[in-house]
C-alpha positions in Angstrom: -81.8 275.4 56.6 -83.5 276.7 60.1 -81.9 279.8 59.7 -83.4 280.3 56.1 -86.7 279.4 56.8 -86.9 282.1 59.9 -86.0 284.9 57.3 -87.7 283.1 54.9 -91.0 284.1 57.3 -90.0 286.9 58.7 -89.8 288.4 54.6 -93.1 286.7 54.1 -94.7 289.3 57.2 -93.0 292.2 56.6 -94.5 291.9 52.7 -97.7 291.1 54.3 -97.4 294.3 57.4 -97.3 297.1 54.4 -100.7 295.9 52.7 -102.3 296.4 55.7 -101.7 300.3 56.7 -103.9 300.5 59.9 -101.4 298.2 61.7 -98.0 299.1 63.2 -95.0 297.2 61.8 -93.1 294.8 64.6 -89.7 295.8 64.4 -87.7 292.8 62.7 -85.4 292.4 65.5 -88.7 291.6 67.9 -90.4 289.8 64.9 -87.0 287.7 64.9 -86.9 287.0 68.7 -90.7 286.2 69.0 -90.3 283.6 65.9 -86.9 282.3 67.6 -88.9 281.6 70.8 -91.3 280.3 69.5 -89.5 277.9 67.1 -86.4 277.1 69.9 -87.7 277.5 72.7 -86.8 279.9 76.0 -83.4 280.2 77.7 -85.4 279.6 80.8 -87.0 276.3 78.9 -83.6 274.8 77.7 -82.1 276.0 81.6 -85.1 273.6 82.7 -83.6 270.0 82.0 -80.3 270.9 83.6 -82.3 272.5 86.9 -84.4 269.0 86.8 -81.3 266.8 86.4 -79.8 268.8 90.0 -83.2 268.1 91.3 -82.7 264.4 90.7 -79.3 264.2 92.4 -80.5 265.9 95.4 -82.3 264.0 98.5 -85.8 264.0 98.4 -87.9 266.2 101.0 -88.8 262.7 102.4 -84.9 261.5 102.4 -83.9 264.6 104.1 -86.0 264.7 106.8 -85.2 260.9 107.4 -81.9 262.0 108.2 -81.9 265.0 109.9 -84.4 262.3 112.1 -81.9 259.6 112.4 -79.6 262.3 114.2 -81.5 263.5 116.2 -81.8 259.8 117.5 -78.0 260.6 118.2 -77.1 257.1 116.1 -73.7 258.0 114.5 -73.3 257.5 110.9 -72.3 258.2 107.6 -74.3 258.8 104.3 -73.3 256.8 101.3 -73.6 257.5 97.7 -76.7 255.7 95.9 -75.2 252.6 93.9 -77.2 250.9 91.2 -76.1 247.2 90.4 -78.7 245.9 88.6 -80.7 242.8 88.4 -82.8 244.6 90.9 -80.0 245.0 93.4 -79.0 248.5 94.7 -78.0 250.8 97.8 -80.3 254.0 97.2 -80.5 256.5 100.7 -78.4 254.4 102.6 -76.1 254.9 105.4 -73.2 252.7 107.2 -74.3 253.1 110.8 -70.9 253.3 113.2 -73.2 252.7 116.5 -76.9 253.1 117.6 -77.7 255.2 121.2 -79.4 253.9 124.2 -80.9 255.9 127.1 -76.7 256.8 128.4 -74.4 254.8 126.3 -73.2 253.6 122.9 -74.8 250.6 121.2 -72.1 248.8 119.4 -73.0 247.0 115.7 -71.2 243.6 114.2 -70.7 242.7 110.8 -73.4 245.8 109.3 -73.0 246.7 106.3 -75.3 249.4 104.5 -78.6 250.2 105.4 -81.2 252.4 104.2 -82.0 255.7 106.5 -85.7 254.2 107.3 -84.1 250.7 107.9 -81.6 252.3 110.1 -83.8 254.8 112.1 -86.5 251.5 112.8 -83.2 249.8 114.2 -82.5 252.6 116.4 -85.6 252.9 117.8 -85.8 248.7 118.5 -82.3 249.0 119.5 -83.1 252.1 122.3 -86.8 251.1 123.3 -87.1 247.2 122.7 -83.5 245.6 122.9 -82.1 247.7 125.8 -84.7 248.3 128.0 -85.8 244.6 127.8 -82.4 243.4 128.6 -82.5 245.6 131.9 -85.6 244.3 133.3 -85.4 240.3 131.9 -81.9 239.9 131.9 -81.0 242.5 134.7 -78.1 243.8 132.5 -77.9 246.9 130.3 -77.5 246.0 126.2 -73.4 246.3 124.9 -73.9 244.8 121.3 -75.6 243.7 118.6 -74.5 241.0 116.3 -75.3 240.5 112.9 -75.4 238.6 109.9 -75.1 241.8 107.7 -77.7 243.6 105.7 -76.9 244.2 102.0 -77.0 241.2 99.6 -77.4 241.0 95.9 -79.6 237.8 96.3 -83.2 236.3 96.1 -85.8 235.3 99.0 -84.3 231.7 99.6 -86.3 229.2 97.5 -87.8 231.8 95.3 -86.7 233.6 92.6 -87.5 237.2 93.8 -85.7 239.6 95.2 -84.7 239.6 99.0 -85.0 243.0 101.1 -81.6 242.7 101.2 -81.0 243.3 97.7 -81.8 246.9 98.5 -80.7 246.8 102.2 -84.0 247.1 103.6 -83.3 244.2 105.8 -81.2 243.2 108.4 -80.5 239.6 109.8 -79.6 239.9 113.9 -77.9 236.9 115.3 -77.4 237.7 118.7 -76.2 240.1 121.6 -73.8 240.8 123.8 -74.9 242.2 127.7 -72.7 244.8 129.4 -72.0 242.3 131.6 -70.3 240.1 129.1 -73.1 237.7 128.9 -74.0 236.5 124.8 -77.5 235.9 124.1 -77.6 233.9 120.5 -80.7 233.7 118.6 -79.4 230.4 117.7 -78.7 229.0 121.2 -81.3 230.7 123.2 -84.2 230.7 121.4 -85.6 227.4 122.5 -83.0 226.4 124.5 -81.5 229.0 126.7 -82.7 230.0 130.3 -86.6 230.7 131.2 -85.4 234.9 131.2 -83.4 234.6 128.3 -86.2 232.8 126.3 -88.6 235.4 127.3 -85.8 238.2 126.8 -86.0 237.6 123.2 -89.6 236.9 122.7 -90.5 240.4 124.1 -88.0 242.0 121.6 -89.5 239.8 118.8 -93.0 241.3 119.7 -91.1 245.2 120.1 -89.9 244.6 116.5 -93.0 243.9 115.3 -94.0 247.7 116.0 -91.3 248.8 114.1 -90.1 246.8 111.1 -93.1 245.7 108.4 -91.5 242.1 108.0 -90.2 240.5 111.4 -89.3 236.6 110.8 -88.1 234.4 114.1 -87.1 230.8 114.2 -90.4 230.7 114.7 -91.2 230.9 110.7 -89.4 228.2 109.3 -86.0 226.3 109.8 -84.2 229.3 107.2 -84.6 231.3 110.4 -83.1 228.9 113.3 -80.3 230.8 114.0 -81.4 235.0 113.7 -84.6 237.4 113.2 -85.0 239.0 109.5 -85.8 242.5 110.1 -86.8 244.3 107.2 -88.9 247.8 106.2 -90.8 248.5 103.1 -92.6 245.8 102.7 -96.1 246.3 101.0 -97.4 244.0 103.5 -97.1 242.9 107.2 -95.5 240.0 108.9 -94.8 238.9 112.3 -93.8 235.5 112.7 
């Protein structure tokens, strides 16, 4: 019917072109391409939607750059594949981090599971310039470890019914850590129990975090927390508590 409608018109102007001498015919093969294009569309304008759907799968600028940042950090990991769940829950620009990197050695990880690259790249930076260096001058002993509650969890903010951080892996619970000396330092334990240096060992780090990460929760906050710090980025709003 499209088809017939197009010669249909193009009849219609050529009937039209020879009552009119001043004016030069269009040749009917150009008359036919312009009324194609115009009815159809381009080739370039029906390439477009596959170009934008490669644009879609590929990292943004800002994703890309997050990366090629966390490297440089010399944290080794690997990227994942985005993963939508639904009911709010998903893994988009994550990575599963292997181990982070401190002035001379490797920073060992518990129990992590995915992270997001901004997540990951504040943890290396806490991990490097808060955790390690703190450690060396309060507790005297170079950071081995961290231990961890995990990351990723399909699951609301307990007593609420919204979404956790960790429902997008924007948040990380740490439990503890473990000294190159052998020594364990649990959030848990220590907090307002352990030693005078080991109390003030993780209160400095609490305060480091809270340069880093937009939502920094201690035992401090409320009894949920006893036992590790939330650590989470992306947060349209600050806490330190």
């Amino acid at each position: 019917m499209l088809v017939q409608q197009v010669f249909t018109i193009i009849g219609d102007a050529l009937i039209m072109a020879r009552r009119i001498a001043p004016l030069r015919l269009v040749p009917v093969s150009g008359l036919a391409l312009c009324l194609a294009g115009c009815i159809g569309g381009s080739p370039t304008e029906h390439r477009a939607p596959q170009r934008a759907t490669m644009d879609r799968l590929a990292p943004a600028p800002s994703s890309r750059q997050c990366l090629a940042e966390l490297g440089q950090s010399q944290a080794n990991f690997t990227t994942l594949p985005d993963q939508y769940y639904g009911a709010g829950c998903s893994t988009v620009n994550t990575v599963r981090l292997s181990w982070l990197r401190s002035d001379d050695a490797h920073l060992q990880l518990a129990n992590l599971g995915p992270v997001t690259c901004p997540l990951a790249e504040a943890l290396q930076g806490w991990a490097r310039y808060g955790v390690d260096r703190a450690a060396r001058l309060a507790m005297g002993s170079p950071l081995q470890r961290i231990e961890t509650f995990g990351s990723y969890n399909c699951r609301n903010i307990a007593g609420s019914d919204h979404r956790s951080a960790h429902a997008t892996a924007n948040a990380i619970d740490i439990a503890g850590f473990i000294l190159a000396d052998g020594r364990h330092v649990s959030i848990k334990g220590d907090w307002n129990e352990g030693s005078p240096a080991t109390r003030n060992f993780l209160h400095i780090i609490r305060a480091s975090a809270c340069k880093r990460f937009s939502v920094v929760l201690s035992p401090d906050y409320n009894p949920a927390h006893r036992d590790h710090f939330h650590l989470e980025v992306g947060a349209p709003h600050t806490v330190c508590h």
